[in-house]
BALOBA-1460 file (C-alpha; in Angstrom, 3 decimals):
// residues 274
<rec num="1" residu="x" x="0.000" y="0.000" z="0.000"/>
<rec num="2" residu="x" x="1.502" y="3.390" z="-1.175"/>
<rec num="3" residu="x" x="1.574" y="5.944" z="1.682"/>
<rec num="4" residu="x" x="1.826" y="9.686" z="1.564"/>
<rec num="5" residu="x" x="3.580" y="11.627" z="4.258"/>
<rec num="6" residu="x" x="5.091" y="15.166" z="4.551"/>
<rec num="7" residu="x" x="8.030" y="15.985" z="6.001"/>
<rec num="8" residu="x" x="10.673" y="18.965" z="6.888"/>
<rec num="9" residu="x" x="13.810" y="17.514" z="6.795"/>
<rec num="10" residu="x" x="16.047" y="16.202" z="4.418"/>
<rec num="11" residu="x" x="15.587" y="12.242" z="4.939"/>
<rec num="12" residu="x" x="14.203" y="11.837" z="1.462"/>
<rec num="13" residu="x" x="15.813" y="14.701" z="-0.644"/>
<rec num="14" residu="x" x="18.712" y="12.413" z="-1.818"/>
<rec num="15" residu="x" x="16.740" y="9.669" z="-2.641"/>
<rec num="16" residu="x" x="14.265" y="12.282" z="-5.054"/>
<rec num="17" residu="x" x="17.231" y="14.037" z="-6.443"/>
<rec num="18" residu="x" x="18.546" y="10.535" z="-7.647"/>
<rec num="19" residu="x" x="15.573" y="9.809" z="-9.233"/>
<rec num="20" residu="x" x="15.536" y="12.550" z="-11.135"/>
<rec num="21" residu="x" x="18.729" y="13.031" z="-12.611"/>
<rec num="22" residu="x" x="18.774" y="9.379" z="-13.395"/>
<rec num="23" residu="x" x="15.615" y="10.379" z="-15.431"/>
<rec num="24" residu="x" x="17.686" y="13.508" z="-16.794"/>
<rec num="25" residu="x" x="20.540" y="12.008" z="-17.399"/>
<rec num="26" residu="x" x="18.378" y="9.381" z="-20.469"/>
<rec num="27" residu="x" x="17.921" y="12.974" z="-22.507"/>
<rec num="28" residu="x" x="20.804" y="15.665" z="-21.581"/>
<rec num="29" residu="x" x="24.407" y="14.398" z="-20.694"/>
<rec num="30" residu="x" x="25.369" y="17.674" z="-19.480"/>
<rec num="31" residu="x" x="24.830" y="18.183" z="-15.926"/>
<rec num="32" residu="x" x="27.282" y="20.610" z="-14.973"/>
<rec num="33" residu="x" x="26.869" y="22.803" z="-12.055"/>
<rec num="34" residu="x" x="29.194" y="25.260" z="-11.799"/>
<rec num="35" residu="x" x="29.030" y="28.828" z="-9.945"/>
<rec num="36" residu="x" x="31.234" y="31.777" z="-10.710"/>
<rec num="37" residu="x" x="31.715" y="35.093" z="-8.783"/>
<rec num="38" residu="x" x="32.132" y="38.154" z="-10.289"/>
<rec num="39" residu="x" x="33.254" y="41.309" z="-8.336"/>
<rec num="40" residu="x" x="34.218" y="45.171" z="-9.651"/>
<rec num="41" residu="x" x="36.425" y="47.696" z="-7.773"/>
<rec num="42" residu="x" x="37.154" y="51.324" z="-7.500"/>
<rec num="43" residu="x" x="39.843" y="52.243" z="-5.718"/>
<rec num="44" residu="x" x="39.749" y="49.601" z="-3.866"/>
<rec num="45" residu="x" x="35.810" y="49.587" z="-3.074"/>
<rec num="46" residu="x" x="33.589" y="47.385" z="-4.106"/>
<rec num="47" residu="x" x="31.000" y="49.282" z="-6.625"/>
<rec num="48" residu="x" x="29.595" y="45.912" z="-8.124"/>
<rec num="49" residu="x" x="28.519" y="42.116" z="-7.463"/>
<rec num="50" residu="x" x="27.972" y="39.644" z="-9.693"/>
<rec num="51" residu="x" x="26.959" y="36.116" z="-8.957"/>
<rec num="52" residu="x" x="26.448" y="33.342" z="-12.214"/>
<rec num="53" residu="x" x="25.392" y="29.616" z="-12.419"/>
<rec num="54" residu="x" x="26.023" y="27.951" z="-15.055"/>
<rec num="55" residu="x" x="23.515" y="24.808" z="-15.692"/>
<rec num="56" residu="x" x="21.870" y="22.953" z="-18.380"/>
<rec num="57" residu="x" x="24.048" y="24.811" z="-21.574"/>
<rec num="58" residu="x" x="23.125" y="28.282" z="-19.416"/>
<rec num="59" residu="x" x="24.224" y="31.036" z="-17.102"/>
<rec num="60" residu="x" x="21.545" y="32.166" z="-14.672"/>
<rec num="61" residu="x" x="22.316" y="35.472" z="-13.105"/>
<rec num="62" residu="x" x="21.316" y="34.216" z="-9.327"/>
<rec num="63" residu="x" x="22.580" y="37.304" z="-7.762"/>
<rec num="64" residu="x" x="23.849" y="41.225" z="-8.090"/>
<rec num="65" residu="x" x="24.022" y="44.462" z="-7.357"/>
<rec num="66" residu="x" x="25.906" y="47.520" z="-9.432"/>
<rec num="67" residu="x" x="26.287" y="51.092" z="-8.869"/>
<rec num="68" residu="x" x="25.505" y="51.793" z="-12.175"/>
<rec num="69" residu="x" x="24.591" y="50.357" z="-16.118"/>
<rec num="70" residu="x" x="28.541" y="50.266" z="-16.802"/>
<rec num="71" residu="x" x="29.468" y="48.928" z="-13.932"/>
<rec num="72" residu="x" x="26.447" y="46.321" z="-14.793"/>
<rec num="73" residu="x" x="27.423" y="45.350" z="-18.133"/>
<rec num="74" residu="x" x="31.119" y="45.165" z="-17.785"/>
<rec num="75" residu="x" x="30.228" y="42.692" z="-15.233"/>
<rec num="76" residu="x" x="28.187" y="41.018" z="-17.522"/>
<rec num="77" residu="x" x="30.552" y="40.743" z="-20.121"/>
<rec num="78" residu="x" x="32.971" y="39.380" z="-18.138"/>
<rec num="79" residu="x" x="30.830" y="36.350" z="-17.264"/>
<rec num="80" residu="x" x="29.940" y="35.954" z="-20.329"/>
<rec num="81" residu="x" x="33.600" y="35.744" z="-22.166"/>
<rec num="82" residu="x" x="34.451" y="33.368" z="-19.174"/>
<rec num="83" residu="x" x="31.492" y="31.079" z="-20.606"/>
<rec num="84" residu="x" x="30.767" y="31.890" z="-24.269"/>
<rec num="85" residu="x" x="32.209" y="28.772" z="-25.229"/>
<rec num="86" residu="x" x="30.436" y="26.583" z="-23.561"/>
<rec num="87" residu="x" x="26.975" y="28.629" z="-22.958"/>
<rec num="88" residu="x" x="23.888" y="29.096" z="-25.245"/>
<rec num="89" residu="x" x="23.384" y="31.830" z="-23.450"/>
<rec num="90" residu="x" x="22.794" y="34.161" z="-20.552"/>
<rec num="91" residu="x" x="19.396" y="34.383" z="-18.627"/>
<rec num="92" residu="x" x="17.549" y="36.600" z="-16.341"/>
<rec num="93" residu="x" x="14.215" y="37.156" z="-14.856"/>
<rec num="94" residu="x" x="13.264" y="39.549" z="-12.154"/>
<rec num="95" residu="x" x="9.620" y="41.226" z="-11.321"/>
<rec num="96" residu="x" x="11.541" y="44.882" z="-11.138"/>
<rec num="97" residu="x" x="10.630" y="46.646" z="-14.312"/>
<rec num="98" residu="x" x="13.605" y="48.906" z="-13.190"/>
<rec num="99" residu="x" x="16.205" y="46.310" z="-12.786"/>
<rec num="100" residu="x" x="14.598" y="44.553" z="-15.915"/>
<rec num="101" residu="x" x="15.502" y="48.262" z="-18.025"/>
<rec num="102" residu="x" x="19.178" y="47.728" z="-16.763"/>
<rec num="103" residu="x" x="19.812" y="44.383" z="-18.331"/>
<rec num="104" residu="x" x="18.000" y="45.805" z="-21.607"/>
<rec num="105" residu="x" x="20.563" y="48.125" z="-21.592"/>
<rec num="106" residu="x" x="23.752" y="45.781" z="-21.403"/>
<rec num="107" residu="x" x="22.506" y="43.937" z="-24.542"/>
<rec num="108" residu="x" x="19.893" y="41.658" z="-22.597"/>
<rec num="109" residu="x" x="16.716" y="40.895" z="-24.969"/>
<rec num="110" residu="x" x="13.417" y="40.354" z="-23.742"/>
<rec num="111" residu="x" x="11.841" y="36.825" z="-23.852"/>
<rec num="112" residu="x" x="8.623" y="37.134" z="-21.760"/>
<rec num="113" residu="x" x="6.573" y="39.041" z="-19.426"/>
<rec num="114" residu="x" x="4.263" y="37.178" z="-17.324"/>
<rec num="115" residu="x" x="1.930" y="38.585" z="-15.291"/>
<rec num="116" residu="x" x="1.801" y="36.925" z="-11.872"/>
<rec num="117" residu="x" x="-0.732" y="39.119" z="-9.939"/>
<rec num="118" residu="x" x="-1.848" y="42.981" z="-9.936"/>
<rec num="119" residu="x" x="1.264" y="43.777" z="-8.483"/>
<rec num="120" residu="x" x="3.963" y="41.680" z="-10.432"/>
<rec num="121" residu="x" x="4.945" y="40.697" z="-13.846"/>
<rec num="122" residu="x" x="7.893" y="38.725" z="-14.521"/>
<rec num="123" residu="x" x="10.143" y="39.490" z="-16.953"/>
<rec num="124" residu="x" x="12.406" y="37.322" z="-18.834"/>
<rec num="125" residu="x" x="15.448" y="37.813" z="-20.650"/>
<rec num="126" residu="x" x="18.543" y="36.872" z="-22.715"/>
<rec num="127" residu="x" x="22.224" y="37.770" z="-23.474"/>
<rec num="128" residu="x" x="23.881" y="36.424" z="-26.337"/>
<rec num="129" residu="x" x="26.559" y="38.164" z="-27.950"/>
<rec num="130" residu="x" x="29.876" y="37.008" z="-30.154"/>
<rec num="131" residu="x" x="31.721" y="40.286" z="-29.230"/>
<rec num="132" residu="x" x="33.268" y="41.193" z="-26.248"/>
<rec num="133" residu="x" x="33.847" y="44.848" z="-25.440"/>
<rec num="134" residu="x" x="36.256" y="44.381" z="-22.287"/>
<rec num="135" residu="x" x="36.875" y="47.639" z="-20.471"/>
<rec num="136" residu="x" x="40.816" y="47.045" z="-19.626"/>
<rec num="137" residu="x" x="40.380" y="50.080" z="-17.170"/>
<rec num="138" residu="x" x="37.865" y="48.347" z="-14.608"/>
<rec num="139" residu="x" x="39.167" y="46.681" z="-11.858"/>
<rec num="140" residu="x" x="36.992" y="42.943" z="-12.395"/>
<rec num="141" residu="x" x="37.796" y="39.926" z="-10.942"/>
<rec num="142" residu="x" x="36.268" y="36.785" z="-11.330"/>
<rec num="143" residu="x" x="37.040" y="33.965" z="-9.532"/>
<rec num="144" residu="x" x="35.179" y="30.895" z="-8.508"/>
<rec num="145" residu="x" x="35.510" y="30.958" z="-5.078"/>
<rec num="146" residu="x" x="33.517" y="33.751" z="-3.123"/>
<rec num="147" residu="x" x="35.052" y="36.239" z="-1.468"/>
<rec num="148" residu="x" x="33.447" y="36.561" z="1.963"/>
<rec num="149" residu="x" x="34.046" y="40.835" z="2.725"/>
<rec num="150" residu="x" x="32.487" y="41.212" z="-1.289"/>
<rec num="151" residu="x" x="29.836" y="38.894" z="-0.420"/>
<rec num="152" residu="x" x="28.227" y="40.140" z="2.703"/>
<rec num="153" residu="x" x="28.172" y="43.373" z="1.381"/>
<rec num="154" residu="x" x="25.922" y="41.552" z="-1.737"/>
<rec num="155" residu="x" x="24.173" y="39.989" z="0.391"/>
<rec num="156" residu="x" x="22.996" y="43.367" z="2.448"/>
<rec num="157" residu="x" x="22.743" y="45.166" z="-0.439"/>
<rec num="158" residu="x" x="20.019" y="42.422" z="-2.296"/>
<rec num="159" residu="x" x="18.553" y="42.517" z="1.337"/>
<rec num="160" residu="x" x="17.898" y="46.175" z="0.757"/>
<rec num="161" residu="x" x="16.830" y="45.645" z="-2.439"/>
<rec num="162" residu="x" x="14.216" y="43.377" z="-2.359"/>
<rec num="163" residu="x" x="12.493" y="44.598" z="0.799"/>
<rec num="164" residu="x" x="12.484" y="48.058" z="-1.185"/>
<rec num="165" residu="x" x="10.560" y="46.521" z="-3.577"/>
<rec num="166" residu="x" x="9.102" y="44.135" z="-1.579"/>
<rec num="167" residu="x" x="10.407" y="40.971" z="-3.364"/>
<rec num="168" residu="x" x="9.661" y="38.112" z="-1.112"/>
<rec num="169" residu="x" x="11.691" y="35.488" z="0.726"/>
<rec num="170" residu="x" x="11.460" y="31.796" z="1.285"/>
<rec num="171" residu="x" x="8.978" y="31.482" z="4.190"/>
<rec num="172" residu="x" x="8.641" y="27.648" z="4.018"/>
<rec num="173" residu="x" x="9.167" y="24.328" z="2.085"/>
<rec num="174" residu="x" x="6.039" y="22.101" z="1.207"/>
<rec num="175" residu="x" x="7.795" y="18.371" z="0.958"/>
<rec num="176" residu="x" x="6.090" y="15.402" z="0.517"/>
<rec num="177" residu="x" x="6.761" y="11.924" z="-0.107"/>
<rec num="178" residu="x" x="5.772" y="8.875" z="-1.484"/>
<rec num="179" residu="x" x="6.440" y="5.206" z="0.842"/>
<rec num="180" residu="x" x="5.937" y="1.838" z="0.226"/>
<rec num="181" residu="x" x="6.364" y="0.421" z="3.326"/>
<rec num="182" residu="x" x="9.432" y="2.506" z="4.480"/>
<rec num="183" residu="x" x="10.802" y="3.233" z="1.557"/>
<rec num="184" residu="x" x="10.810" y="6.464" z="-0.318"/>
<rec num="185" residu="x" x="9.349" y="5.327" z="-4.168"/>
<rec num="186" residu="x" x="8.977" y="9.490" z="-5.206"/>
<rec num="187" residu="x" x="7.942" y="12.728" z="-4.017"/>
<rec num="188" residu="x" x="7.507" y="16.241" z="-4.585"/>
<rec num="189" residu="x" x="9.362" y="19.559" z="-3.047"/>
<rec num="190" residu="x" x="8.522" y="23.152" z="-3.358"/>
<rec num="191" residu="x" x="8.963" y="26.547" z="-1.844"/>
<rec num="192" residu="x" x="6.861" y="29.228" z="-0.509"/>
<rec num="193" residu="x" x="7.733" y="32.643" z="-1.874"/>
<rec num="194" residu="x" x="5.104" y="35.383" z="-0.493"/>
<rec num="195" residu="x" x="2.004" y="34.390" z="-1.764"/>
<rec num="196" residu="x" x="3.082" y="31.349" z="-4.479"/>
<rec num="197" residu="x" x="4.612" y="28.086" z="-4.129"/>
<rec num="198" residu="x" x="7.146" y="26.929" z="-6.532"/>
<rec num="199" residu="x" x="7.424" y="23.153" z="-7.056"/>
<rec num="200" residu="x" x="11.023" y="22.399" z="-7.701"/>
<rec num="201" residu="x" x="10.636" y="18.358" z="-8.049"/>
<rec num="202" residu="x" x="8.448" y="16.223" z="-8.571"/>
<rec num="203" residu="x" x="9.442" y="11.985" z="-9.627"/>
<rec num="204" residu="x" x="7.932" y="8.753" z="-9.126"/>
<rec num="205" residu="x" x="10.769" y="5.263" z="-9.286"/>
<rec num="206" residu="x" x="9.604" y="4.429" z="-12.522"/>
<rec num="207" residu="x" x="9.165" y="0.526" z="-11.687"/>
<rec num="208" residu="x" x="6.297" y="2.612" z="-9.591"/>
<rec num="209" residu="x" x="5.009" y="4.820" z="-12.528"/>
<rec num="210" residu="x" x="1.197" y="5.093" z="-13.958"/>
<rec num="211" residu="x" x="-0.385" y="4.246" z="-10.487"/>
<rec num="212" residu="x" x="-1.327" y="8.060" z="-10.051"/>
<rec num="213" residu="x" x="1.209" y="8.807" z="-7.489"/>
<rec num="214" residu="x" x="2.393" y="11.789" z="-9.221"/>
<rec num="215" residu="x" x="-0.885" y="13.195" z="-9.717"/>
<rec num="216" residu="x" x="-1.544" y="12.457" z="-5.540"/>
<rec num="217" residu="x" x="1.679" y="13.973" z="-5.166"/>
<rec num="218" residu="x" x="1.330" y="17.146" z="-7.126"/>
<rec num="219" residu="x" x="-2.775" y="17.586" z="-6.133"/>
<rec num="220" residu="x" x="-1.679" y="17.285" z="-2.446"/>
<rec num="221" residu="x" x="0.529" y="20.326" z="-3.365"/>
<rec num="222" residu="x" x="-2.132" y="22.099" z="-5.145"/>
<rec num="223" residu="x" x="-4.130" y="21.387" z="-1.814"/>
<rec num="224" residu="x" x="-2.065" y="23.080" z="0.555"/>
<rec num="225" residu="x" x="-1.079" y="26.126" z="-1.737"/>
<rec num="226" residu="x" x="-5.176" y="26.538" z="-2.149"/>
<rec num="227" residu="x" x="-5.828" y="26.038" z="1.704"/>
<rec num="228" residu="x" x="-2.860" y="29.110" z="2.172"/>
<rec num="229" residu="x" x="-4.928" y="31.020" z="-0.163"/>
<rec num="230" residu="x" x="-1.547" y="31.720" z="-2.215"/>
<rec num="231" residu="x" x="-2.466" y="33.104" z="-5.773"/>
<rec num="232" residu="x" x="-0.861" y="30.850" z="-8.189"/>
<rec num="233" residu="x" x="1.388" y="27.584" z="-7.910"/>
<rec num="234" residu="x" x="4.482" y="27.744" z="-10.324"/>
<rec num="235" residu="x" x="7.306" y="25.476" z="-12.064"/>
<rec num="236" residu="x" x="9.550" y="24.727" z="-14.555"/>
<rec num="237" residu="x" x="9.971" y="21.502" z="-16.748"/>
<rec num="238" residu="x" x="11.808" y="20.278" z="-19.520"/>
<rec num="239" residu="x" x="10.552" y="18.816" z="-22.656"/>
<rec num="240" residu="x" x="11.554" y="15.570" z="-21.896"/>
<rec num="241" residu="x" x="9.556" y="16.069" z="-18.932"/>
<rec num="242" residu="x" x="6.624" y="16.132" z="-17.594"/>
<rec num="243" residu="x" x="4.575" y="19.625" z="-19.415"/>
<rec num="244" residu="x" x="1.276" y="17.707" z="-20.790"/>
<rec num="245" residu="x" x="1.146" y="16.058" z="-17.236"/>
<rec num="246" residu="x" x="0.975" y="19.495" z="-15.360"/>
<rec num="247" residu="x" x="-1.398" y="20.758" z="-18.547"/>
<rec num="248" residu="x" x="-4.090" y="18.036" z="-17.501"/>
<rec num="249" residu="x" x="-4.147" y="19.485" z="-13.770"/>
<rec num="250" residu="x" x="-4.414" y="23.060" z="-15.358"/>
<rec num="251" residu="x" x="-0.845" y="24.486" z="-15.575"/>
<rec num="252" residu="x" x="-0.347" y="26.718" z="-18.444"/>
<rec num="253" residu="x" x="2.724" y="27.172" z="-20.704"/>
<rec num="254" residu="x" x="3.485" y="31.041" z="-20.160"/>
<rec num="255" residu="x" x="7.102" y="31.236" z="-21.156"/>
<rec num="256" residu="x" x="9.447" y="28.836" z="-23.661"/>
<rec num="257" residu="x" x="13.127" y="28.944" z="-24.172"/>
<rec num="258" residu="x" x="14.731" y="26.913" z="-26.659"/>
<rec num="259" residu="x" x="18.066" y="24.752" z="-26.677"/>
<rec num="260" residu="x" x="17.614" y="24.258" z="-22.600"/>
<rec num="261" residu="x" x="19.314" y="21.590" z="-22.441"/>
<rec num="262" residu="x" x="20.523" y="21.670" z="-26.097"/>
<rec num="263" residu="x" x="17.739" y="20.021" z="-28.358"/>
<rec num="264" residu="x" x="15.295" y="20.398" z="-25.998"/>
<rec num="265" residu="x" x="12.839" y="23.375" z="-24.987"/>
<rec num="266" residu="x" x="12.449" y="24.292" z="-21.463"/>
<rec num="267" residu="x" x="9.051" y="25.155" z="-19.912"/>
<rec num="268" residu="x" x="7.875" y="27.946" z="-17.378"/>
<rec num="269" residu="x" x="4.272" y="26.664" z="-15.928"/>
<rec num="270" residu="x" x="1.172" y="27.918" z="-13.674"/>
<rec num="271" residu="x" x="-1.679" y="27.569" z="-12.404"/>
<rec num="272" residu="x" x="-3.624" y="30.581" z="-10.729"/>
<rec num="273" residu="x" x="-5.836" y="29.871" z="-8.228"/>
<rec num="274" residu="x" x="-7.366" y="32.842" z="-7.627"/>
């Protein structure tokens, strides 16, 4: 008899995570993981924080702050001639219309806006460029191990910025999985953000697969984000994946990128519940 039980620590996490990249791992050879640091002086003072992941054939920008657009896109640059031979490309989303303007600015091109709620639309965009402008003047270094000083003032500084613009936090996990007897056969994970949950996993073993688990799985998620009253439940999935599963519970398609993992398009989904 299959059981369903949520938990809050990480007793099952590995066990999901294997399951999934074993499922990856049929379609896209490339799972590299790999995080760089990017960091601009003026005499000495720090006037610029980048922070890159590269993933999947992209870099993510997963964290910054600049003093201004050239301090921005020098930054930028830099990243991106550390990783143009490898990378499709360079992606960013962000909810600050502001911030969003920046990137434009740099040579970003926009991909998508979505709009989550009244108050936010998300904005989506890419970098890909086959010249390099390098400003030999600017004091950049890029490294791939963080430098703690450069990083707490990032981290303050992001602090700052998203309760400015009132950019929420993770509040709480939603984790949930699947036993038969004791033993962990699937599950799904997510995050609370403000008034949204993001599911970040969701597998079944496959020796376990078209018994409706998933469906349990995911609806139980659905569940709690609609007993919260949160305004929409989000995720991303690859073609390979699972996107007419998620259609058939109501999840809509609302943003595409192509060649994520190479050959393959990669999804943004949601479903409002409000």
């Amino acid at each position: 008899m299959i059981t369903y039980r949520r938990y809050n620590n990480n007793e099952y996490n590995d066990t999901i995570t294997g399951f999934l990249r074993a499922h990856n791992a049929k379609f896209s050879d490339n799972r590299t993981f790999h995080k760089t640091h990017v960091y601009q002086l003026d005499d000495n003072k720090l006037v610029g924080a980048l922070t890159v992941t590269f993933f999947w054939d992209w870099l993510s920008v997963s964290a910054v702050c600049y003093r201004d657009v050239s301090v921005l896109r020098q930054m930028i640059l830099h990243a991106w001639q550390a990783y143009q031979d490898k990378a499709i490309g360079m992606k960013i989303y962000t909810t600050v219309k502001a911030r969003f303007d920046d990137f434009l600015k740099v040579g970003f091109k926009q991909t998508g806006a979505v709009k989550l709620t009244d108050f936010y639309t998300d904005y989506h965009g890419d970098f890909m460029s086959e010249s390099i402008e390098i400003d030999e003047d600017r004091n950049v270094i890029i490294t791939d191990e963080a430098i703690p000083a450069y990083e707490e003032l990032l981290k303050k500084q992001n602090e700052s910025f998203r309760k400015k613009h009132k950019i929420h936090d993770l509040k709480e996990s939603f984790n949930m999985a699947a036993l038969d007897a004791d033993t962990c056969i699937g599950g799904i994970q997510g995050e609370v953000y403000g008034n949204m949950l993001y599911l970040s996993r969701l597998v079944v073993d496959p020796a376990y697969r078209n018994r409706s688990i998933g469906r349990k799985l995911t609806q139980a998620a659905l569940d709690f984000a609609q007993d919260a009253g949160f305004d929409f439940v989000s995720l991303g999935t690859c073609e390979f994946q699972a996107r007419g599963f998620y259609e058939k519970l109501g999840f809509k398609v609302v943003h595409t990128r192509d060649e994520s993992p190479r050959g393959y398009k990669t999804y943004t989904m949601i479903k409002w519940l409000k």
